[in-house]
PAZA-231020 format. One record per atom (N, C-alpha, C): residue in one letter; x negated, y, z negated. Coordinates in steps of 0.1 Angstrom, whole numbers, plus 5000, padded with zeros to 4 digits. Each point is the difference from the previous one (the first is absolute). Example, Ala and Ser with C-alpha at 12.3 -4.5 7.8 and 13.67 -1.06 7.14 Angstrom:
2
A486849434922
A500950125000
A499150125000
S500450115007
S499150115000
S500850114992
end
This chain:
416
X516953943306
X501249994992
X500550144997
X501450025004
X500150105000
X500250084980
X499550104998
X500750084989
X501650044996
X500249994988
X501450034993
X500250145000
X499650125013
X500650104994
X501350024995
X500450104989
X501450004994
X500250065015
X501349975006
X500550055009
X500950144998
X500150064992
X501050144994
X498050045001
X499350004994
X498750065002
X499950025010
X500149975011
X499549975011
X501250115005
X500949965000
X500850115006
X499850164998
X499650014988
X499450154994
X499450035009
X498849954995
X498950005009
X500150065016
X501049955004
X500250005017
X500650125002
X501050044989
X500850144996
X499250114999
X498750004990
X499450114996
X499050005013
X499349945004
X499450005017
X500450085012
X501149974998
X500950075011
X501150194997
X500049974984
X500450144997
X499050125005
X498549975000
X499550145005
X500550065016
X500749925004
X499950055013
X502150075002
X500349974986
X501650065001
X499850134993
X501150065005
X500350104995
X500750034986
X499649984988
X501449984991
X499450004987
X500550044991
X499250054987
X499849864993
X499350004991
X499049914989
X501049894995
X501350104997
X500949944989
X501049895010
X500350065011
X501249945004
X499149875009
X498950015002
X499149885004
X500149894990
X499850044991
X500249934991
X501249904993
X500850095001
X501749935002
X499949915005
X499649995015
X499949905012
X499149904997
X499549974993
X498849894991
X500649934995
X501350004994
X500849914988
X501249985005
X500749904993
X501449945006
X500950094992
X501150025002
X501350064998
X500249884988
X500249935003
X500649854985
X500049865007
X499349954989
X499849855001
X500949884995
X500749935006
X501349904986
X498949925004
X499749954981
X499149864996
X501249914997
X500149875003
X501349954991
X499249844999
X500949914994
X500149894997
X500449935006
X500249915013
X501149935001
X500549844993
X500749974996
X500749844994
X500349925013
X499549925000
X500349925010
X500349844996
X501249955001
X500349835002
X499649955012
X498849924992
X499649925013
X500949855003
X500149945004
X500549875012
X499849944989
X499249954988
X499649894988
X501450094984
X500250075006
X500550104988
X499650064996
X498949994997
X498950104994
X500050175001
X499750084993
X499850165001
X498650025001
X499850105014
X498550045001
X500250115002
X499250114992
X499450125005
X499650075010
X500350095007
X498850065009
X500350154999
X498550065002
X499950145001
X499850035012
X501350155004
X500650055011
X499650144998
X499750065009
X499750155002
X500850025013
X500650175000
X500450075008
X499550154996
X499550065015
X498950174998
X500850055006
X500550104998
X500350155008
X499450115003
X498949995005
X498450115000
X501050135005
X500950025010
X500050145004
X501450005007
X500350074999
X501550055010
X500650075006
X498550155004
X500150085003
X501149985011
X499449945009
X500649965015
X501349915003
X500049994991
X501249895002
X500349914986
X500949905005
X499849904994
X498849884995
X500149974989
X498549904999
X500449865008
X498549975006
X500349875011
X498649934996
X500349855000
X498749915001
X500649944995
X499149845003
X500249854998
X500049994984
X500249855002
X500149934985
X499149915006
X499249944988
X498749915006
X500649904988
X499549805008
X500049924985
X498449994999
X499549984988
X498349955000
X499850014989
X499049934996
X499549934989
X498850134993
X500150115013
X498750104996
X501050164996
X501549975002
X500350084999
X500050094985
X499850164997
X499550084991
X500550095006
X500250104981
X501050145002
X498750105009
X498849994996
X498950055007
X500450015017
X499949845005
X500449965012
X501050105007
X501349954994
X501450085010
X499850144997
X499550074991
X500050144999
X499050065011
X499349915004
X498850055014
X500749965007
X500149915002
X501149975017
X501150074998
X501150074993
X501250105000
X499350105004
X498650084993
X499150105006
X499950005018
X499249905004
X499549915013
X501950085006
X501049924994
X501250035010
X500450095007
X499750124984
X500750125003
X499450125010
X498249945000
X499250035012
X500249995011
X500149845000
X500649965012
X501250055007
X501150044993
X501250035003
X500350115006
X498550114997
X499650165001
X499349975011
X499249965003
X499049975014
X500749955011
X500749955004
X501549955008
X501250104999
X499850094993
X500850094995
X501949995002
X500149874991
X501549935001
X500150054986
X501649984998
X500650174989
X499649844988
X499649924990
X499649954996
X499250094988
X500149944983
X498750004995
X499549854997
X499049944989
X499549915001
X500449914985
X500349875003
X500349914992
X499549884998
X499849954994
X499249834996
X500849924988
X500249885004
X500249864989
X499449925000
X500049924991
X499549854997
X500149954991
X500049855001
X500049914990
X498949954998
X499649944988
X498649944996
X500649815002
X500049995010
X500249845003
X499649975015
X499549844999
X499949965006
X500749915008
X500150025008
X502149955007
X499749855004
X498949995006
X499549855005
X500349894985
X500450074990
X500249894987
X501449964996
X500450085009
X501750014994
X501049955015
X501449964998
X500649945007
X500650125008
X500849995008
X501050105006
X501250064991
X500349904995
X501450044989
X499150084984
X498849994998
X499650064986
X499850145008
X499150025016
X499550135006
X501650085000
X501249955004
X500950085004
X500350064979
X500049904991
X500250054987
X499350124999
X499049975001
X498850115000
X500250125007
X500449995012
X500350115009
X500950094993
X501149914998
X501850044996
X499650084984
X499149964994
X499850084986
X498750095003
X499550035010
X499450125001
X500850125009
X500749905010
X501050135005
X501150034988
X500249934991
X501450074992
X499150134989
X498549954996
X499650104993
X499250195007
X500349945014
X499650105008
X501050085006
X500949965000
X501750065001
X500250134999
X499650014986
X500450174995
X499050085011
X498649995006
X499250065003
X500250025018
X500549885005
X499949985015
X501050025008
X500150085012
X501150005004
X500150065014
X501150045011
X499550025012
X499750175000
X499950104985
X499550085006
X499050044987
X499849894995
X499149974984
X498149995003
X500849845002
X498749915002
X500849925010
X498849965008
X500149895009
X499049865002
X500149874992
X499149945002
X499749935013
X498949895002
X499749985012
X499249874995
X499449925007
X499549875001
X498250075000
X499949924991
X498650015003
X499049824998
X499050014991
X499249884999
X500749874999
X500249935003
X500849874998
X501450024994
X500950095010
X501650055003
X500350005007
X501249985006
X499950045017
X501450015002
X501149955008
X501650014999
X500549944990
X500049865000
X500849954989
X500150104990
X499050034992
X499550084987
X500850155001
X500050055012
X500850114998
X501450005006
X500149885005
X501749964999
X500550014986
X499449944992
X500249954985
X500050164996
X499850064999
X499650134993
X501250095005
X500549975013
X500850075007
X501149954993
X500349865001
X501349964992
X500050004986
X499650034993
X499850024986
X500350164996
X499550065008
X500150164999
X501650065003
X500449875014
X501350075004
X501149934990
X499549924994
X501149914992
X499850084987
X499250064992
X500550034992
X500450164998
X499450055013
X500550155003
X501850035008
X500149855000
X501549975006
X500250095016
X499050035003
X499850035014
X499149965011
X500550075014
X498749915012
X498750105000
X499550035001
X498750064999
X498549915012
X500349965010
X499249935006
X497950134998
X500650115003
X499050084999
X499250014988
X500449924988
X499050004982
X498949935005
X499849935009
X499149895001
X499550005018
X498749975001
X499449975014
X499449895004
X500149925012
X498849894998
X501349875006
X500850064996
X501349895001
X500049915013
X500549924997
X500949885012
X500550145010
X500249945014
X500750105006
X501749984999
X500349874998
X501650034997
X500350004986
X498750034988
X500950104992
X499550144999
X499950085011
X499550115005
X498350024998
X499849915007
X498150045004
X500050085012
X498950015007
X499850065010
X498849905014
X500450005009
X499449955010
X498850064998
X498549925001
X498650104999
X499549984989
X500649954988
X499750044985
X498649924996
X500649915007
X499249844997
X498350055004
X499650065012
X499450015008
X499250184995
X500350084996
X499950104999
X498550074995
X499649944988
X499249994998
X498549985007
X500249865004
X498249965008
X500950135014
X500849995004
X500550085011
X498650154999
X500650104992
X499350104994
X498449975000
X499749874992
X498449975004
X499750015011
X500649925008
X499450055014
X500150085004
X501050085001
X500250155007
X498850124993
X499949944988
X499150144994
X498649955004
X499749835005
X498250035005
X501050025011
X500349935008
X500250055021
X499650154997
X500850124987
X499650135006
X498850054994
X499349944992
X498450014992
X499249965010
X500149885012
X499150025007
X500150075015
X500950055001
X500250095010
X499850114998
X499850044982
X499350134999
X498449964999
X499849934997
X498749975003
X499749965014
X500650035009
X499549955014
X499749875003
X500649914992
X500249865003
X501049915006
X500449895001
X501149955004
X500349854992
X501450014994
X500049904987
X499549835008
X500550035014
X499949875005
X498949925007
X499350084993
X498549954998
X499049974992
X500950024986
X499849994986
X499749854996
X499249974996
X499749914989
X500850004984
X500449934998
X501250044986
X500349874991
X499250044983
X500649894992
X500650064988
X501349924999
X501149994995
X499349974984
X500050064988
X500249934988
X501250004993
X500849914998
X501350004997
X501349935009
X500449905001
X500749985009
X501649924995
X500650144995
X501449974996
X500850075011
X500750084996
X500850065011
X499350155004
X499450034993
X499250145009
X499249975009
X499249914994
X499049945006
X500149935016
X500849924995
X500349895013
X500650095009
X500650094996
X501150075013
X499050085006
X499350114993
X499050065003
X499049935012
X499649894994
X499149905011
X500549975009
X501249965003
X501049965011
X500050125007
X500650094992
X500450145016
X498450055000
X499249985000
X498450055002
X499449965010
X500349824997
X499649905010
X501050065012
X501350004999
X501050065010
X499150105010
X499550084992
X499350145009
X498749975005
X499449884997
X498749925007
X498950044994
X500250044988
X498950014986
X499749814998
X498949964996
X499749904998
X499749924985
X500849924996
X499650024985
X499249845001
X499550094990
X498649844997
X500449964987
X500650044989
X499749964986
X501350054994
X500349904995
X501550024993
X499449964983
X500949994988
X500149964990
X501250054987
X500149884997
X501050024980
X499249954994
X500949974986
X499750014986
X499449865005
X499749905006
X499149905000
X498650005006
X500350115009
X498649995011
X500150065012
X499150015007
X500250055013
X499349865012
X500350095012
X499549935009
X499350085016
X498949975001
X499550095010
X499449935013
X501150075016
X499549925009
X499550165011
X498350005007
X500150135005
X500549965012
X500449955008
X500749965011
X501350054997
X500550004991
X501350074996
X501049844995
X501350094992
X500449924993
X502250025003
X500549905007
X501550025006
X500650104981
X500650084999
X500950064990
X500849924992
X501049995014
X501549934995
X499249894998
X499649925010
X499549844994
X499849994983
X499050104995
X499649984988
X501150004994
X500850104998
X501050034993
X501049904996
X500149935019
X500649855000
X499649944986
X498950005002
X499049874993
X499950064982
X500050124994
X500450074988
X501449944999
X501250015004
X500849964998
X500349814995
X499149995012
X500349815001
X499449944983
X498850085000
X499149904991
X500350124988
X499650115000
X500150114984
X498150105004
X499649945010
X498750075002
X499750055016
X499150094997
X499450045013
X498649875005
X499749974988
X498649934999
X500349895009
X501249945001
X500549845005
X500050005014
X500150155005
X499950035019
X498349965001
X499549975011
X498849985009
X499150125001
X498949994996
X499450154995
X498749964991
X498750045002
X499450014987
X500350054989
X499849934987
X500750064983
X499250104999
X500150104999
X499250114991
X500950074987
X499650054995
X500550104985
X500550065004
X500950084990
X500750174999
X499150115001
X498449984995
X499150115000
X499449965013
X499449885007
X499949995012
X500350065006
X501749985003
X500850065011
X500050154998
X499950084985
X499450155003
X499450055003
X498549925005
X499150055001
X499349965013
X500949965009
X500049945015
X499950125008
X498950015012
X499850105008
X501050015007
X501250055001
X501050035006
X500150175003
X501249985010
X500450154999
X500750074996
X501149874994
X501150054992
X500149934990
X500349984987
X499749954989
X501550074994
X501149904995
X501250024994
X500249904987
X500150104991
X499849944986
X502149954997
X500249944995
X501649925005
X500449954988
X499050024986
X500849894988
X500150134990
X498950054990
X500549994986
X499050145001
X500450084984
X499050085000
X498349974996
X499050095001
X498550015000
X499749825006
X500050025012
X499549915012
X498750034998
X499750135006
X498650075000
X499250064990
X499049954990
X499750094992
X499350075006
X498850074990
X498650075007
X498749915005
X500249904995
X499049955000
X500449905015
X501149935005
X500549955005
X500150105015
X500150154993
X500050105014
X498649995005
X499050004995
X499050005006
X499349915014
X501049864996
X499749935009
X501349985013
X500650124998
X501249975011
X499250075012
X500749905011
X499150045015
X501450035009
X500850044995
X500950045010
X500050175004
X500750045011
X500250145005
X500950024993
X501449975001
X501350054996
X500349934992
X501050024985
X500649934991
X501650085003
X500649895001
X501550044996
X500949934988
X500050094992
X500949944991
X501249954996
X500349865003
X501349954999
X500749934988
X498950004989
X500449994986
X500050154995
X500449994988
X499950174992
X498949984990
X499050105003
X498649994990
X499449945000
X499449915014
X499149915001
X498450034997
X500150135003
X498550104994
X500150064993
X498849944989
X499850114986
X499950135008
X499550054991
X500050195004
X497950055001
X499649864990
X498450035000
X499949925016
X500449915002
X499849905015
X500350115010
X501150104998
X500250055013
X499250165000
X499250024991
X498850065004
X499049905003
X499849885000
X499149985009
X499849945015
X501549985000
X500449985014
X500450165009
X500050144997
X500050085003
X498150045003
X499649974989
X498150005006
X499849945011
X500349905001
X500149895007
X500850055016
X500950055000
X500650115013
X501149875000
X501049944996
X500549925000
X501350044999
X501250005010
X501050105000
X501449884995
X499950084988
X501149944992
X501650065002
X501449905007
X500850075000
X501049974990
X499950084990
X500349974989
X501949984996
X500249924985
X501249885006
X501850104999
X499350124993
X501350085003
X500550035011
X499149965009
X500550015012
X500249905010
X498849924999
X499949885004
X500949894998
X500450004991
X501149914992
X501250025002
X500650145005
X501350094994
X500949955011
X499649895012
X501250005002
X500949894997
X500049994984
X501349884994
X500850154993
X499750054998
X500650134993
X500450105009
X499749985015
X500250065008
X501649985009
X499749844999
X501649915001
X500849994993
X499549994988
X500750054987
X501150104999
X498950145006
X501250105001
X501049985012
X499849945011
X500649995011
X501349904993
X499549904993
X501349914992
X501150054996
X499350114987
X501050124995
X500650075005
X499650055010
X500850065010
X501349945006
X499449905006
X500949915004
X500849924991
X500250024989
X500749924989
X500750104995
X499750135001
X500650115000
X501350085011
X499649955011
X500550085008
X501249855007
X499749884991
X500749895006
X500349995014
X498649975005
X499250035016
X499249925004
X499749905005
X498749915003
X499750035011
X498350034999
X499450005009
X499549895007
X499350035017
X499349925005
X498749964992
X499349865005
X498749984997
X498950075010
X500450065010
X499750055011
X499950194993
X501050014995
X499950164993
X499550004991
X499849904992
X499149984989
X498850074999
X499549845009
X498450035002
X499750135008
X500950065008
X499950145008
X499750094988
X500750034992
X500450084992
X498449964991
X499949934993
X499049954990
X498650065011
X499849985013
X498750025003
X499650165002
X501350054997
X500050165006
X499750034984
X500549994990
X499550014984
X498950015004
X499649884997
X498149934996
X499250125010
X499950005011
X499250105011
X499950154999
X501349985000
X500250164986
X499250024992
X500249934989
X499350014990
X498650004999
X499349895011
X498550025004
X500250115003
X500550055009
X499550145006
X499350114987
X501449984992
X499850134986
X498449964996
X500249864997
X498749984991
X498450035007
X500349965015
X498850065003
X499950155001
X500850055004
X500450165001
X499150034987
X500649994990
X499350024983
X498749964999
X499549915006
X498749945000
X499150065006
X500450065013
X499050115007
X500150134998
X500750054996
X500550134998
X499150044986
X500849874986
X498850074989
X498949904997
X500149955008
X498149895000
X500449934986
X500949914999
X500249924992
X498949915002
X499049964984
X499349885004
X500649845004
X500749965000
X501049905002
X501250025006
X500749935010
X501450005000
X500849954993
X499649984989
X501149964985
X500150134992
X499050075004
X500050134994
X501050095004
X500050025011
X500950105015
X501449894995
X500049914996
X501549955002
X500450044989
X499550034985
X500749994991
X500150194997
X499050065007
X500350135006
X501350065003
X500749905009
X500850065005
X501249974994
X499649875000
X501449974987
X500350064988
X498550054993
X500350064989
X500850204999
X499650015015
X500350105002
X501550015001
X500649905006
X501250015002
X500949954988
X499649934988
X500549964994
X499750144989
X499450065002
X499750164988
X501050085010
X500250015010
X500650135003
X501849915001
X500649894996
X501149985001
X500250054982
X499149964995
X500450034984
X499750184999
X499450055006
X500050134995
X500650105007
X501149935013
X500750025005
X501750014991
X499549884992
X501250024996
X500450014983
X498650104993
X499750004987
X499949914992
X499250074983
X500249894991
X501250014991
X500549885001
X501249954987
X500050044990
X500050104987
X499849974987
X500449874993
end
C-alpha cells in the first residue's frame, strides 16, 4: 500500500537534490521552492434538489519567470492546497525542461464529479471560472484539463471568462473542443510523450521499445493512449489496470480492445485477463513499467519489490522521493513525469499559439512538432546526466530546468 507523502514535500525534496549540481546562489534556490500565490476560495453551489453545497477550490501560481502560468484544473475528492501547490511546482519544471516560454500553474476542486449531474458540474465549473477571472488570462494564466476534466469543462471556463470579460479570448484556456478552438493532437498528447520518452530511454540504453514487455497502471487517457501507440511500435503489454483492478495476460493484451471494454462497462477488470492488483501490476517483471493514475503509486517499501528496467512516468509524482532512491540502488532508470508527461502542456502551447495567431494546425504538424520537443528535451536531460553524473535522471531533469528557470529571473532582476 502505497504511503501519503505530502506531495509539496516531495517536490522540495526533488528541488534541493538537484540544486547541487546548478549554478546559482542559496537564496534564489530558494525562491524556486515556493509558489508566487495561492487563491483558497469557497465555492456555493445550487444543486439540481435546490439545495447549496460547499466546495473547496484552490488555484497556485508557483513561478512566472518564463512565461505565463500554465497547468490543469483537477476534480477529486483528494484534492489539497498541499496537492496543487506541488503539481504548479511539477508544471513550472516541466514547462523549463521542454523549454516552452511557460511558468507553472495548478487547480482544483475538492469533489467528486461521479456524484453530481452535468447541469450542477457546469454550476460548479461556471463559479470557479468567474472566481478565477481576475487571475487568468491569455497572457496571465492559462488553465488546462487535468484529473477528471477534459473539453466540456474548459469549454465552460472559456465561455464564462469571455462573457463576462465581454470579449473572445479563445487562448485563456487549453484542452478545448476543436471547434471552440482546441487543437488537433491535444486529446492524444500526453500517453503520445510517454511513449516517445521510453522509445528514446531505450535506445539510449541500447534496446528497442518493440521488444518491451510493458504494464500500464492507470488506464484513463494517459494511460490507454500510451498503451495503444506502444503496442503500435510492437512493445507488448501484458498488464493493464484502474481504480478497480488490473488484469494480466503474458501473451500480451489488444490496447484499444481494453479501452473498448473501459468504456463499455466503467473497468479494465471486465476485459479477458487474469485479475491481479494495482501493487501486483507494479511489481511485475517487465521492462517498462508506466505509472498512469494518481500521486505516491510507489512508496519505499513497494520500490523494493519493483522488477522493472525502465519506469516512465505518466501520472505526476507517482514516486515518493524515499522509493526513488531505492529504485536508483536498484539501477532502475526512472524517466521522470516532467518530462514524461509534458506532452499535454506541450499541445497546450501549440493551442495558444494557434488561438493566438488564429491559425490551425495539421494533426500531422502536431505530432511532428510535439516529437521534435520531447527528443530535444531527452537529449538535454541526458546531456546533464553524463556530463555531471546526476544520480538519477529526475535529478539531470530538474537540473536543467532549474537552471533555466534561475537564469530567466536573474536575467531579468528582482522587483522591489
Amino acid at each position: 500500500m502505497a504511503d501519503q507523502a505530502n506531495p509539496f514535500d516531495s517536490l522540495q525534496e526533488q528541488l534541493d537534490a538537484a540544486a547541487e549540481y546548478v549554478d546559482a546562489r542559496d537564496d534564489v534556490l530558494e525562491r524556486l521552492k515556493h509558489p508566487e500565490r495561492v487563491l483558497e476560495t469557497t465555492l456555493s453551489v445550487e444543486l439540481d434538489d435546490g439545495s447549496i453545497e460547499l466546495f473547496d477550490a484552490y488555484r497556485s501560481q508557483f513561478n512566472g519567470d518564463r512565461g505565463p502560468y500554465k497547468g490543469g484544473i483537477r476534480y477529486h475528492p483528494g484534492v489539497t492546497r498541499d496537492e496543487v501547490k506541488a503539481l504548479s511546482g511539477w508544471m513550472a519544471y516541466k514547462c523549463a525542461i521542454v523549454d516552452i516560454p511557460y511558468g507553472g500553474g495548478k487547480g482544483g476542486i475538492e469533489v467528486d464529479p461521479a456524484n453530481y449531474s452535468e447541469s450542477e458540474l457546469e454550476r460548479l465549473t461556471r463559479a470557479f471560472a468567474a472566481e478565477l477571472r481576475p487571475l487568468i488570462g491569455e497572457d496571465r494564466d492559462i488553465p488546462a484539463p487535468d484529473v477528471n476534466t477534459g473539453q466540456r469543462e474548459m469549454n465552460w471556463i472559456k465561455d464564462t471568462y469571455e462573457t463576462l470579460e465581454h470579449t473572445t479570448a479563445p487562448g485563456v484556456i487549453t484542452g478545448k473542443a476543436l471547434d471552440s478552438g482546441g487543437s488537433e493532437g491535444r486529446v492524444e498528447a500526453t500517453g503520445r510523450s510517454t511513449m516517445l520518452t521510453a522509445r528514446e530511454t531505450f535506445a539510449w540504453l541500447g534496446r528497442d521499445l518493440s521488444e518491451a514487455t510493458v504494464a500500464v497502471q492507470g488506464y484513463g487517457n494517459a494511460g490507454s493512449i500510451a498503451a495503444r501507440l506502444i503496442d503500435e511500435q510492437g512493445g507488448t503489454i501484458v498488464a493493464v489496470s484502474d481504480s478497480s483492478g488490473g488484469i494480466y495476460d503474458p501473451e500480451g493484451l489488444d490496447a484499444e480492445a481494453v479501452a473498448d471494454t473501459k468504456a463499455e462497462t466503467g473497468s479494465v477488470v471486465d476485459h479477458a485477463g487474469e485479475e491481479i492488483s494495482n501493487d501486483e501490476l507494479l511489481t511485475l517483471d517487465v521492462d517498462l513499467l508506466i505509472p498512469a493514475a494518481l500521486e505516491n503509486a510507489i512508496d519505499e517499501a513497494l520500490a523494493h519489490d519493483v522488477e522493472a528496467d525502465v519506469i516512465t512516468e505518466a501520472a505526476n509524482g507517482p514516486i515518493t522521493p524515499a522509493a526513488d532512491e531505492v529504485l536508483a540502488d536498484k539501477e532502475v532508470y526512472v524517466v521522470p513525469d516532467i518530462l514524461a508527461n509534458a506532452g499535454g502542456v506541450v499541445v497546450s502551447y501549440f493551442e495558444w499559439v494557434q488561438n493566438r495567431q488564429r491559425f490551425s494546425w495539421t494533426e500531422e504538424r502536431v505530432n511532428d512538432e510535439l516529437e521534435a520537443v520531447i527528443t530535444d528535451a531527452f537529449d538535454d536531460l541526458v546531456e546533464a546526466h553524463e556530463t555531471n553524473g546526476t544520480p538519477t535522471l529526475r535529478t539531470a531533469a530538474y537540473a536543467v530546468a532549474i537552471e533555466r528557470v534561475v537564469d530567466a529571473y536573474t536575467q531579468a532582476g528582482n522587483w522591489p
